[in-house]
C-alpha positions as CSV (number, residue, x, y, z in Angstrom):
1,X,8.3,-4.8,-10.2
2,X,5.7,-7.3,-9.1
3,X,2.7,-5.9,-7.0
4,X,0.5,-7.6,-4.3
5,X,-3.3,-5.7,-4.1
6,X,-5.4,-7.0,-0.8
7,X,-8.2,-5.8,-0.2
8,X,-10.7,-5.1,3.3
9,X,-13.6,-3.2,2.1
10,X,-15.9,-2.4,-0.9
11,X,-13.8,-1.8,-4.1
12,X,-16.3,-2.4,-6.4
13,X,-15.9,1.0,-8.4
14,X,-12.2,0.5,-9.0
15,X,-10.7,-0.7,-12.1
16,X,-8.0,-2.7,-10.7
17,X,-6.9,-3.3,-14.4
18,X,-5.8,0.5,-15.0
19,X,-4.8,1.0,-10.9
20,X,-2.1,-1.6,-11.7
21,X,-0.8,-0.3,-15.3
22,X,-0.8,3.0,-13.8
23,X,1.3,1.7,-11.2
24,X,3.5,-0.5,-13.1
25,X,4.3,2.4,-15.6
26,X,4.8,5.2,-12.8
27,X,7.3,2.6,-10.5
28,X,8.5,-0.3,-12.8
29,X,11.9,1.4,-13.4
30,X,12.2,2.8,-9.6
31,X,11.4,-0.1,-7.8
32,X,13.0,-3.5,-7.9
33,X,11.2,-6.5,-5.9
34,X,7.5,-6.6,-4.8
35,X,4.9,-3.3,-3.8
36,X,2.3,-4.8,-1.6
37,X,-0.8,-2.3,-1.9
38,X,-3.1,-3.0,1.4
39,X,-6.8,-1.2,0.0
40,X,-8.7,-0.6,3.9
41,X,-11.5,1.0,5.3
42,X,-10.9,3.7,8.0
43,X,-10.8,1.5,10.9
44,X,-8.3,-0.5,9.5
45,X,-6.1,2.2,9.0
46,X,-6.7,4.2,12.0
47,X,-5.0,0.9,14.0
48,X,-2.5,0.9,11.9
49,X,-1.9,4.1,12.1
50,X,-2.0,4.0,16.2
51,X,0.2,0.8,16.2
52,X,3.1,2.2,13.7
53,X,3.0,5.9,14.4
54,X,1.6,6.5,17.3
55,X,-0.7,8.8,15.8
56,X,-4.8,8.2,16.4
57,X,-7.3,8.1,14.2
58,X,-7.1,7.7,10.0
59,X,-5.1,9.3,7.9
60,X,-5.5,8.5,3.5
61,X,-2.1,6.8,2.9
62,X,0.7,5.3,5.4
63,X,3.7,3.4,3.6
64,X,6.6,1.6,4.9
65,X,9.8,0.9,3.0
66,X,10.5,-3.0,3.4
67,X,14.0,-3.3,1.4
68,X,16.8,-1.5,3.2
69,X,19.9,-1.4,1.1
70,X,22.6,-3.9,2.0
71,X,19.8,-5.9,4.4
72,X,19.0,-9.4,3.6
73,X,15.6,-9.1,2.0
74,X,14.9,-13.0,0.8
75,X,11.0,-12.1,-0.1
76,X,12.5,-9.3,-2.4
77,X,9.9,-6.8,-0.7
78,X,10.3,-3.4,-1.4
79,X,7.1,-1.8,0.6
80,X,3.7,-1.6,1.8
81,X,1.3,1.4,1.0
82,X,-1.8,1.1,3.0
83,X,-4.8,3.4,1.6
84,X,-8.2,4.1,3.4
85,X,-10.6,3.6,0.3
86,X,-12.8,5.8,2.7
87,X,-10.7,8.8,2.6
88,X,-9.7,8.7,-1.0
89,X,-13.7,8.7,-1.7
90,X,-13.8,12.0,0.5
């Protein structure tokens, strides 16, 4: 499993080093090709939330599954989680 971390808004009290083992350990075995983990404040995720799901305001956690089996998948992506720092905080 590789994994992609971008980030939109003040991180600075995570410990990106133990986020990642935890989630290599947790997923290497389950997920084959690239986890892209989007870290976003609440506005952030409140549009994406309005755009994909047609639900409004934030939410803590929205993923979508990239690798669909038998599709052509050439970037070897298996999925997105997109997580509202904000709401993990609260």
């Amino acid at each position: 499993m590789q994994l992609e971390i971008a980030q939109n808004t003040d991180c600075s009290d995570i410990d990106f080093a133990r986020l990642e083992s935890w989630l290599t350990q947790e997923f290497e075995k389950a997920i084959e090709g690239t986890l892209s983990l989007a870290l976003v404040d609440n506005a952030a995720i409140a549009e994406v939330n309005e755009q994909f799901l047609q639900h409004e305001g934030p939410t803590d956690v929205i993923s979508f599954l990239l690798a669909e089996e038998g599709a052509p998948n050439p970037e070897n992506q298996f999925g997105e989680l997109v997580i509202s720092v904000e709401m993990a905080r609260q």
